[in-house]
C-alpha positions in Angstrom: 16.9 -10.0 -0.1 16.3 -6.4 1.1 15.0 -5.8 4.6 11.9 -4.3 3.5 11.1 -6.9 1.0 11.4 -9.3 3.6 9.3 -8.0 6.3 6.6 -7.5 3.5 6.6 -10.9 2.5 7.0 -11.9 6.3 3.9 -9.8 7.5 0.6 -12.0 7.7 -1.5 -9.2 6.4 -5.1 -9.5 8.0 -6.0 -6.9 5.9 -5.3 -8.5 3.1 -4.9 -6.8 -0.4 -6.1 -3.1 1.0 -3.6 -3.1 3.8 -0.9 -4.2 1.7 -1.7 -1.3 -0.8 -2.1 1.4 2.1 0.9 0.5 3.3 2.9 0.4 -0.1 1.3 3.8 -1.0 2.8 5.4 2.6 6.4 3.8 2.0 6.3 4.7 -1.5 5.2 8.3 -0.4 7.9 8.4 2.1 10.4 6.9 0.0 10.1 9.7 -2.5 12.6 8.5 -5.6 14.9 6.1 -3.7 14.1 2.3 -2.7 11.7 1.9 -0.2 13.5 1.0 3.3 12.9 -0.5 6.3 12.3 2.3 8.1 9.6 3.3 5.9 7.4 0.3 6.9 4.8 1.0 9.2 6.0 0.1 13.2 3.9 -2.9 12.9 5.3 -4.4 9.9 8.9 -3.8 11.2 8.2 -5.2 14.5 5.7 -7.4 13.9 3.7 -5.3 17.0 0.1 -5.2 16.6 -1.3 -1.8 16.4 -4.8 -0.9 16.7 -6.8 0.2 13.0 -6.8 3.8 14.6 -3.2 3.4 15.4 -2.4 1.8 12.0 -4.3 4.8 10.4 -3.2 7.6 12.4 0.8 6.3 11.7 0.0 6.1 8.1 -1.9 9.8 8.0 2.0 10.7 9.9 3.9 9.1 7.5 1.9 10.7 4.9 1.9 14.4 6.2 5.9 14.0 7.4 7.0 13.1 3.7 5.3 15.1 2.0 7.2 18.0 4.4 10.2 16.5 3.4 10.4 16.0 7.6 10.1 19.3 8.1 8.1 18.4 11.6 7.2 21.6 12.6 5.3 22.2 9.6 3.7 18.5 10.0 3.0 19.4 13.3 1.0 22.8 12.0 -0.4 20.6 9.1 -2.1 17.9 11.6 -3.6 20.5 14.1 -1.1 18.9 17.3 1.8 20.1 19.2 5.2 19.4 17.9 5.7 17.8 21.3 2.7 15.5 20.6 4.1 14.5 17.1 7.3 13.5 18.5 5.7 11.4 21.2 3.8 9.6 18.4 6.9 9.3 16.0 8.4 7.7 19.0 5.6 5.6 19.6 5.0 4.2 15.9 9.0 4.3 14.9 8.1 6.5 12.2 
């Protein structure tokens, strides 16, 4: 069974139906054509590490911004209104 598959069916999912569709919408989004990976599961779903709802949401608005960049970071950077510093720091910090 694929990673990402796994960790999906592994994840306890407070949030129920609406998490699990935010969270297939970002992977999806940051999968573009290709199979959705690990790594394009949320921190907290890969590592099973509780993040906040304001964590949970800014990660996703990340994930969101960076792929539709095509990772350009820069340009995500400029698109969310932070330093590119700042969005590093927060890649870091979510494992985006």
């Amino acid at each position: 069974m694929p990673q990402a598959m796994q960790l999906l069916e592994e994840h306890h999912w407070p949030g129920n139906v609406a998490e699990l569709a935010t969270v297939l919408h970002s992977a999806a989004t940051a999968a573009g054509e290709g199979p959705i990976r690990r790594d394009h599961l949320p921190t907290y779903v890969r590592t099973g590490r509780s993040l906040t709802p304001l964590e949970q949401a800014e990660a996703a608005v990340i994930a969101e911004v960076l792929a539709s960049t095509g990772g350009n970071k820069t340009e995500a950077a400029k698109q969310l209104g932070i330093a590119r510093p700042t969005l590093y720091a927060k890649i870091r910090s979510y494992r985006l």
